[in-house]
N, C-alpha and C positions, 0 to 999 in steps of 0.2 A: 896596716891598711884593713880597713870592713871588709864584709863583704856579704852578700845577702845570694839567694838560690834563687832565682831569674826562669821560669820554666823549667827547672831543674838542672840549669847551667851556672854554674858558681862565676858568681860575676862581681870584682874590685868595686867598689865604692868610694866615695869620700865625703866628707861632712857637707852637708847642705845637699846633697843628691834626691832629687824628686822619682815619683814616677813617668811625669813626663820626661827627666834626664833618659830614665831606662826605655821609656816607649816613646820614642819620641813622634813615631808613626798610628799611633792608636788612637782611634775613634772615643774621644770624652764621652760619649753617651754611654758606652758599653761599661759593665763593672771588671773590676781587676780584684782576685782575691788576695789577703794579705794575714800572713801568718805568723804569726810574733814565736819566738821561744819560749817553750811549755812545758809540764810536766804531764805524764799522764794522767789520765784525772777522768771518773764516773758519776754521768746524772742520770738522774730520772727523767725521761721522756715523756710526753702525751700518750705514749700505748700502753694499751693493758692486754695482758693473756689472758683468755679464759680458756679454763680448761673444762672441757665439758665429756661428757659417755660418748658422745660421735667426734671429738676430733678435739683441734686447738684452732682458736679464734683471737685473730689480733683484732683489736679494736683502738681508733686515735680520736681521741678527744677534741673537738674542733672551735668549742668553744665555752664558755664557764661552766664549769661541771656542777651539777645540780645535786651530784652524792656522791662521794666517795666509794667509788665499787669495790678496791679491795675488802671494804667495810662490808660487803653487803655478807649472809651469809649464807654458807656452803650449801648445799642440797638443794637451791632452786631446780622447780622444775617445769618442763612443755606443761602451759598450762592451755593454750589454745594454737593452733597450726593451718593453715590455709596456701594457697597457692600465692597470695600477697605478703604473706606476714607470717612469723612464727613467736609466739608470748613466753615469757618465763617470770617465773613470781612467786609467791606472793610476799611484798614486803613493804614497811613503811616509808614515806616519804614525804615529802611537805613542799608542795607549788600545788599552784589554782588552777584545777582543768579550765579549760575556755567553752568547751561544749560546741566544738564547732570542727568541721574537718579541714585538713592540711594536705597540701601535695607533700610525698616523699618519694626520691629515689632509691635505686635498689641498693642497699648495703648501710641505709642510715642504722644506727642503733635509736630509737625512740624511746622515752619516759612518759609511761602512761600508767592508765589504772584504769577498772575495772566500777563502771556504777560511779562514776565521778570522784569515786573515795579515794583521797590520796593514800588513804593506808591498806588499800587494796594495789597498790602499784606492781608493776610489771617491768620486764625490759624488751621493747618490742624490736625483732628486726624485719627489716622489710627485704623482701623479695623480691620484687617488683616495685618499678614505677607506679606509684596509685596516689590516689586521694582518697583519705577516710579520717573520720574522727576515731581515735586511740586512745581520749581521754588523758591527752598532754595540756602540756600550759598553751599560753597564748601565742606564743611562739614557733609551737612547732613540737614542743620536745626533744629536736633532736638534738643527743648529747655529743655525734660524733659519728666514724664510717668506719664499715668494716675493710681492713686493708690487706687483711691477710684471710683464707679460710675460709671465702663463699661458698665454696662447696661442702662444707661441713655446715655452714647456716641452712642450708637446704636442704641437706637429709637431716635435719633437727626435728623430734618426732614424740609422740606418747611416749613417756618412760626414759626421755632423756631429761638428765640434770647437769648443772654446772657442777661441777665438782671446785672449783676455786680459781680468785681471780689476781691478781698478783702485776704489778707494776715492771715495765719492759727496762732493761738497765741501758746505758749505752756510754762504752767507754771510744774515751778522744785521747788522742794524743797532744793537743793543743790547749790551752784553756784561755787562748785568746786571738781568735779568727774573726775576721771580717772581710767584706765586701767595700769597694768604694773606686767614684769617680770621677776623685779630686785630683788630678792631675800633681799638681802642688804640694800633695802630699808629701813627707820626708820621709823616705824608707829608715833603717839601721842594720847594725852588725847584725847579721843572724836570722833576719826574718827569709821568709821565703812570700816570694810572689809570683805570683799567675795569673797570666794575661789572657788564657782561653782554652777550650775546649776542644782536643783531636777525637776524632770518633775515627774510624774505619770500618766500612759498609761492610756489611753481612755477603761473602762470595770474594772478597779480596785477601788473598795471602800473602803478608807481612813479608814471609819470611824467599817467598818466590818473585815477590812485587806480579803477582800474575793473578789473574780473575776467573771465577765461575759462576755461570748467568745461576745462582742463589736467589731463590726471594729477589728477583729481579723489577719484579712491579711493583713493591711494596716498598723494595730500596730507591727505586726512582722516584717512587711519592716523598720517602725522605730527603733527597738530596733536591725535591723541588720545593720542599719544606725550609730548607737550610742555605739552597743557595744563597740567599743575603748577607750571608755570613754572621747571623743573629740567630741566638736562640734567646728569644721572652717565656720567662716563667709565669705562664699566667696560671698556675695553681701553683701551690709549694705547698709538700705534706712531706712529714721526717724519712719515706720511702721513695719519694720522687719529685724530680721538677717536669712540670708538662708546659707544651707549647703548641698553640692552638692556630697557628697559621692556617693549618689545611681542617682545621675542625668541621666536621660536615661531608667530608671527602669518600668516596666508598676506599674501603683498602681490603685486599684480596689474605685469607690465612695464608703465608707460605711457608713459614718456619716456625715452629714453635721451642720453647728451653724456658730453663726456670728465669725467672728474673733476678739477675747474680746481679749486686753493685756494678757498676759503669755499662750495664745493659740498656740501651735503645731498644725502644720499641714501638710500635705505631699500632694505633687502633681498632679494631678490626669492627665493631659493634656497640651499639649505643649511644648516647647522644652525643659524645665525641670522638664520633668515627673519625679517621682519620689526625688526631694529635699526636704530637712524637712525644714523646716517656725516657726520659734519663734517671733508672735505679738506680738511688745512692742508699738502698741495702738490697738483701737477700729476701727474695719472697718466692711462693711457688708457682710452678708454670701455671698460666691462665689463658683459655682458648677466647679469649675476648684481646689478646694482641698476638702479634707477631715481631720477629727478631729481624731487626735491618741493622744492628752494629756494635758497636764496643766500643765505650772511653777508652782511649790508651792515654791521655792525657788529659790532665784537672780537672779530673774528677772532683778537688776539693768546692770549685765552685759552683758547682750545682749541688753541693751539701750545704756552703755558706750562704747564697744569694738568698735572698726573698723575696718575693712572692710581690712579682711586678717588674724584675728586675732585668736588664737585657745583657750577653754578655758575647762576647768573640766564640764561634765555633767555626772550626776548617774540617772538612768532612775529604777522607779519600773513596773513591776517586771524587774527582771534581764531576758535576753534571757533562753528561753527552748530548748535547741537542742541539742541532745544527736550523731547525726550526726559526726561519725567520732571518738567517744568515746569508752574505752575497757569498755568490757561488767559489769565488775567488777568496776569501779569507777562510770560508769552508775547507777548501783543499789544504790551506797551508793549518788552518790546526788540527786535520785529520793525519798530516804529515806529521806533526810534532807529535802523536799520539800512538803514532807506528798500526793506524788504520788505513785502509786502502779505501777511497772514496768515489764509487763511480755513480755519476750524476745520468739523468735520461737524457738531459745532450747539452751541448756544449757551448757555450756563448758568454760575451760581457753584460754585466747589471742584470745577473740572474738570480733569483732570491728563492732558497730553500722554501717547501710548504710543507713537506713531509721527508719523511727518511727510515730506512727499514734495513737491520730492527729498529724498534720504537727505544729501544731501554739501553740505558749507560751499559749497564754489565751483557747485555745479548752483545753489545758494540764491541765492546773491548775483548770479550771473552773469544770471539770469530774474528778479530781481525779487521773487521769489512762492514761499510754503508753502502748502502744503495739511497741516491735522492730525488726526488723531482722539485722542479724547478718550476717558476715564472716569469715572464718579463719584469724587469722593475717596476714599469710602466704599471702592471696590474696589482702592484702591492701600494696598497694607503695608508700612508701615515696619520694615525692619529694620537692626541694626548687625553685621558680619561683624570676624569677631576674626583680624586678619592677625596678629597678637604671636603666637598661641599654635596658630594650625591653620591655616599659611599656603598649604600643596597642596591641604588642604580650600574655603580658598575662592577659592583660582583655581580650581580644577574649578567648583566651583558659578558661581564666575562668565561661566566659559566656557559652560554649559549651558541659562544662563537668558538669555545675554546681557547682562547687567552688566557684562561687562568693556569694551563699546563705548559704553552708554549709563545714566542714571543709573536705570532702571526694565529691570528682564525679567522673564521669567514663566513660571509654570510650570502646568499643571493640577493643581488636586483630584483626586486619583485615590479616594481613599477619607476619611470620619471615622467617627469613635466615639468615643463618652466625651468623655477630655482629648485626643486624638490627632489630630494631623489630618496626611493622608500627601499629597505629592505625586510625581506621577509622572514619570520622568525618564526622557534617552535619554545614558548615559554610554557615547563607545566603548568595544568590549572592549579597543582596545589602552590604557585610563587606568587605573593602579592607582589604588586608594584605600588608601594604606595608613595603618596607627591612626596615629592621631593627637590629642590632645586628649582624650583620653578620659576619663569622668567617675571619680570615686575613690567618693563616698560617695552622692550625688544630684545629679539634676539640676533646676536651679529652676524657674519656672514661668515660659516664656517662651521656655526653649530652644531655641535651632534646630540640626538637626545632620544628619550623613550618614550612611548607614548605609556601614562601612568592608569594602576586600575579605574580611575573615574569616567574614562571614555568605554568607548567596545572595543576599540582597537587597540587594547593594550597589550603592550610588548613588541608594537609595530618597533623601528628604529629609523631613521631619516638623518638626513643631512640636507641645512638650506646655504645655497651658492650665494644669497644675499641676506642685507638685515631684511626684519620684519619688525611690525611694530604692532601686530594683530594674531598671527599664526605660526605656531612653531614650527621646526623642523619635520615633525610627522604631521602637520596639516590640522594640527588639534591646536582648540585654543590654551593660552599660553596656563588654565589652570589643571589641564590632560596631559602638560610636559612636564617631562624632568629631562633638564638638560646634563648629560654625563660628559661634555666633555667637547671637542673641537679636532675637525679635518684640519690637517697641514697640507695633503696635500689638494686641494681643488680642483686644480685643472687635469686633475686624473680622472675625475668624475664624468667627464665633456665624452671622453670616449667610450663610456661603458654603454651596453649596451642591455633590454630587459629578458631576465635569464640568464644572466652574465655571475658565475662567482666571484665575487666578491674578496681579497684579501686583506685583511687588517693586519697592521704590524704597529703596537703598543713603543711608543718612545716618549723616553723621561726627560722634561724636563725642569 
């Protein structure tokens, strides 16, 4: 009888056995890793070491490399240093400056030169976000990012030189892994497969099954990150897979450690604030993230996957958010959770709006919720059309708070007629630009924004009938973007102006 390693459970087989035979419950969209028998075995990577007088610098090559640097030779030196940039050179090299300047982020390596001459060349890193001409190609220059060792880029100074650059080795155990999801697929004797990704949150002990409010807001930004039970790699670099669900998000420092293989971590600064980070190597600690958890399991597929690719993660504990739950399914999974749930009072078709503490691990770590509640009556059902106005309803997400919990709110600011307006605080740095926009009418139900073309934007409205002239915020139909449709209506009859407002987001 075969038998292949099943998430690290030795599991019979027999000829013709698929992945769907083994998973027969798993999401085709998601990839399954699949590891064939191997021997060990060492390549050469995209990184390179440099070794310089202030430190060591890993650097990952991102796309056709324009010189071979181990080539380049020894004693380069700071030939110029600034708060954006620091240069090292001089040596020859062969592409066509463009004579023109380039946006760069902080940690690009750039190829440039000096006076247009390509045999005046440099290695420029950047420090900063900036745009400057560097006397690169047309392109850009950039040869690749620094992944290890910004803070040795940054005291790089007069009188420092590279002392030598030397190619990163990286041995596997495998020499034939992959990604895939083909259902269909035919496993064999000996391979090993994995179906997904266990992390365990930063304040949770294994070995207690017992919690400490740890990095407790930084950990709730990941488990609102994860709860979908998807992690997308929307970058893949040989040190990391990141996933940019919450990209844009503030996220608080609470923990910091080195970034050890199967380390999570979420971003604390820069222009993807808030992305969670699964290292699949060792690098050193960075005060640009923070620690919310640990692979304990398959880790090989966020080594294997690419860059695009989405795949199973289960994260302990599961999210605590009772936000937007009837009062009565609330108690019973605060009971399965061995939390004690005392509500402001008591009644049927009472729907959570808040609950304190706010965060999984404060919850579980004390035992105890406190929640307030609202009639049914005053929570609204609505559905937000991400297909078709997807900037319209992240803003509105953002503004109401739906984007952290299943219910936000907004006030009545005004009604009349079929109209009913609420009132909102959009910063002026958020455009609202059209989007969605109605063509002939809009039906009765509508919910929409009012877009930057009018004054009123960021107004939000709901119309109780069609129209075939004026949107839901009273703007003509080219000042709307419609995000989406009230279910329920005749909730609307009762509100009254000054009245909060509750929304509660359902999928359908």
């Amino acid at each position: 009888m075969a038998t292949v390693m099943l998430d690290g459970n030795r599991t019979d087989i027999s000829t013709g056995t698929t992945l769907g035979d083994l998973l027969p419950d798993h999401d085709p969209s998601l990839s399954v890793a699949i590891i064939k028998p191997g021997i060990s075995s060492h390549t050469e990577t995209r990184q390179y070491l440099l070794k310089t007088t202030a430190g060591e610098i890993v650097v990952e090559i991102s796309g056709e490399e324009r010189l071979p640097l181990p080539s380049l030779p020894s004693g380069l030196e700071v030939r110029w240093q600034d708060r954006q940039t620091v240069s090292i050179g001089i040596f020859p090299a062969s592409f066509s400056p463009a004579r023109r300047p380039s946006r760069y982020e902080r940690g690009d390596l750039i190829l440039g030169c000096g006076g247009y001459d390509p045999a005046q060349s440099m290695l420029v890193f950047s420090r900063k976000t900036h745009s400057a001409d560097h006397g690169a190609a047309g392109d850009g220059g950039v040869l690749g990012q620094v992944i290890s060792g910004r803070g040795v880029m940054d005291r790089l100074g007069p009188g420092d030189k590279i002392l030598g650059i030397e190619p990163v080795i990286s041995f596997s155990e495998s020499v034939d892994a992959f990604t895939t999801t083909d259902m269909g697929f035919e496993v064999s004797d000996g391979m090993q497969v994995i179906s997904h990704i266990r992390i365990e949150a930063q304040g949770y002990d294994s070995a207690t099954h017992k919690y400490i409010n740890q990095a407790a807001e930084s950990v709730e930004l990941m488990l609102l990150a994860l709860m979908s039970g998807k992690f997308t790699g929307s970058q893949r670099m040989s040190t990391h897979t990141r996933c940019d669900t919450l990209a844009g998000t503030a996220v608080p420092y609470e923990a910091g450690s080195s970034r050890r293989e199967g380390s999570v971590m979420l971003r604390t600064s820069g222009k993807k604030q808030g992305s969670v980070y699964i290292y699949t190597e060792d690098l050193p600690r960075s005060l640009a993230h923070t620690r919310t958890g640990q692979v304990v399991h398959g880790i090989e597929i966020a080594k294997i996957a690419k860059e695009g690719e989405s795949f199973e993660v289960r994260v302990t504990p599961d999210k605590f958010d009772l936000v937007g739950v009837s009062l009565d399914k609330a108690i019973l999974f605060a009971s399965s959770q061995g939390v004690k749930l005392t509500p402001d009072r008591d009644g049927p078709e009472r729907i959570i709006i808040s609950q304190d503490p706010a965060t999984t691990l404060d919850v579980l770590t004390e035992g105890r919720v406190a929640v307030k509640t609202v009639p049914g009556s005053q929570v609204i059902d609505i559905v937000l059309d991400d297909l078709h106005a997807p900037e319209t309803c992240r803003i509105f997400r953002e503004i109401t708070g739906l984007k952290f919990h299943d219910v936000g709110r907004l006030p009545l600011f005004f009604a009349f007629d079929d109209v009913y307006l609420f009132e909102t605080k959009v910063p002026k740095t958020i455009n609202i630009k059209p989007e969605n926009t109605p063509d002939d009418e809009v039906t009765a139900g509508a919910f929409a924004m009012t877009n930057e073309s009018r004054k009123g934007a960021g107004m939000v409205g709901v119309r109780t009938n069609e129209n075939s002239e004026f949107g839901p915020t009273s703007e003509p139909f080219s000042g709307t973007n419609v995000l989406g449709r009230v279910v329920d209506l005749e909730k609307l009859s009762v509100l009254k102006e000054g009245d909060m407002v509750y929304f509660r987001e359902v999928h359908q």
